[in-house]
C-alpha positions in Angstrom: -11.4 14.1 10.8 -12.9 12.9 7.3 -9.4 14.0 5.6 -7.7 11.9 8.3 -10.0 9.4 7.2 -9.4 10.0 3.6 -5.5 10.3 3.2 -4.6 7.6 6.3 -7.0 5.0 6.9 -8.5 4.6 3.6 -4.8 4.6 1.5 -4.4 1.9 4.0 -7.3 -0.3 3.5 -6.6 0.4 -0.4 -2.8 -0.8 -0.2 -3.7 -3.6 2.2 -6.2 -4.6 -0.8 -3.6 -4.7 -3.4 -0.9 -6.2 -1.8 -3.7 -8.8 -0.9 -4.4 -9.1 -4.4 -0.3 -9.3 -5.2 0.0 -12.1 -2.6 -2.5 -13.9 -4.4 -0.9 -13.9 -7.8 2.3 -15.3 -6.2 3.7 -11.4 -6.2 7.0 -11.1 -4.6 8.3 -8.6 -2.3 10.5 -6.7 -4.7 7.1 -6.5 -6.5 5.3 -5.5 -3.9 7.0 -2.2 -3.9 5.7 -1.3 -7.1 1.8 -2.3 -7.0 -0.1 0.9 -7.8 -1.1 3.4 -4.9 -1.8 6.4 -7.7 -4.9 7.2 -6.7 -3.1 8.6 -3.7 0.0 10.0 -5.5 -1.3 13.6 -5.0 -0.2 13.6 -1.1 2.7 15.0 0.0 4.9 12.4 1.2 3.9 9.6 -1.5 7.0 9.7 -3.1 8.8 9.2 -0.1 6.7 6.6 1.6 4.7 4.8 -1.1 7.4 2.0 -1.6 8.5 1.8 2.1 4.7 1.4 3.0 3.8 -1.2 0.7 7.0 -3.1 1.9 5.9 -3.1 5.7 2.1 -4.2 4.4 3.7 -7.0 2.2 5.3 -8.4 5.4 2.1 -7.9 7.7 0.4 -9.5 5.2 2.6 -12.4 4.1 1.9 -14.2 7.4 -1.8 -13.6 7.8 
């Protein structure tokens, strides 16, 4: 459970932090994809889902 934790929940509370942080600086959505996620570049799927999942958390977060 504490990788679960690890790869899932906590890259989520990370990326939710930075696209905070991105909103606040007037950062745009085409930005968005690009804010940095490499502390969890290791994983298997990043390079598949690290842009698509800062894309969905920009538009979560844009309306909070």
């Amino acid at each position: 459970m504490g990788q679960v934790r690890r790869y899932t929940r906590d890259h989520l509370i990370y990326l939710r932090g930075q696209i905070r942080a991105h909103l606040d600086d007037g950062g745009t959505l085409e930005d968005a994809f690009y804010v940095d996620q490499s502390p969890y570049s290791h994983l298997d799927t990043f390079n598949e889902l690290a842009t698509r999942n800062a894309g969905y958390v920009y538009t979560e977060k844009e309306f909070e």
